[in-house]
C-alpha positions as CSV (number, residue, x, y, z in Angstrom):
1,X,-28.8,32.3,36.0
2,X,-25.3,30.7,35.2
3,X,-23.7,28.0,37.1
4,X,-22.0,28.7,40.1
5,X,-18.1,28.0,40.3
6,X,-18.2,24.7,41.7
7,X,-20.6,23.2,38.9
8,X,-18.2,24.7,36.6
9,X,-15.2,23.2,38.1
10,X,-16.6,19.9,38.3
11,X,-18.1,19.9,34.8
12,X,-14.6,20.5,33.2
13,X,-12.6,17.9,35.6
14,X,-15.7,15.4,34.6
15,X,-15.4,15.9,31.4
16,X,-11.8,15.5,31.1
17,X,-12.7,11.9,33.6
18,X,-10.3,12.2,36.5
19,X,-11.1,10.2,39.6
20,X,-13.5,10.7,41.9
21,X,-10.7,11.2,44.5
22,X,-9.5,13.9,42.2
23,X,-12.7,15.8,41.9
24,X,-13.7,16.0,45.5
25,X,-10.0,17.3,46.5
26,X,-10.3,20.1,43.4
27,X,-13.6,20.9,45.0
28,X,-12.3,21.2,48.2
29,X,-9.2,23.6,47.2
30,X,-12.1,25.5,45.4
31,X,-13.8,26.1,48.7
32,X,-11.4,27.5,50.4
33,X,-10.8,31.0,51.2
34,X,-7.4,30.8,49.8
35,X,-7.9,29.5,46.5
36,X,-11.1,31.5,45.8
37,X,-9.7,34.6,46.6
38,X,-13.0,37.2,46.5
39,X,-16.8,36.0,46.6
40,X,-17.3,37.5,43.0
41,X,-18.6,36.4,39.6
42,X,-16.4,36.2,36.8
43,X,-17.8,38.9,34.9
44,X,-16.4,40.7,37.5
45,X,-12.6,39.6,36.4
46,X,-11.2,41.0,33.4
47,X,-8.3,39.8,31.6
48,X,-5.7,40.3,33.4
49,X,-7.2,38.1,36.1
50,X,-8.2,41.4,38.4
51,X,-11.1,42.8,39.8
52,X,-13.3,45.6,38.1
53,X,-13.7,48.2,40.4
């Protein structure tokens, strides 16, 4: 099974070493409703950023 969104996003904002601060507040925006739009995967997105239907 692939990793979910947040072990993605905290991978890349690891790997490019921002603070800790930093991560946990990217996290947090992640979380929300807002920001995450739609409870999908992202095979579900195609390339213009929309969802299959």
């Amino acid at each position: 099974m692939g990793k979910k969104l947040l072990e993605i996003v905290r991978d890349k904002i690891r790997f490019k070493h921002y603070s800790y601060r930093t991560e946990q507040v990217y996290l947090g925006w992640a979380k929300r409703p807002k920001y995450s739009g739609f409870k999908s995967s992202a095979k579900d997105i195609n390339s213009k950023g929309q969802r299959d239907s």
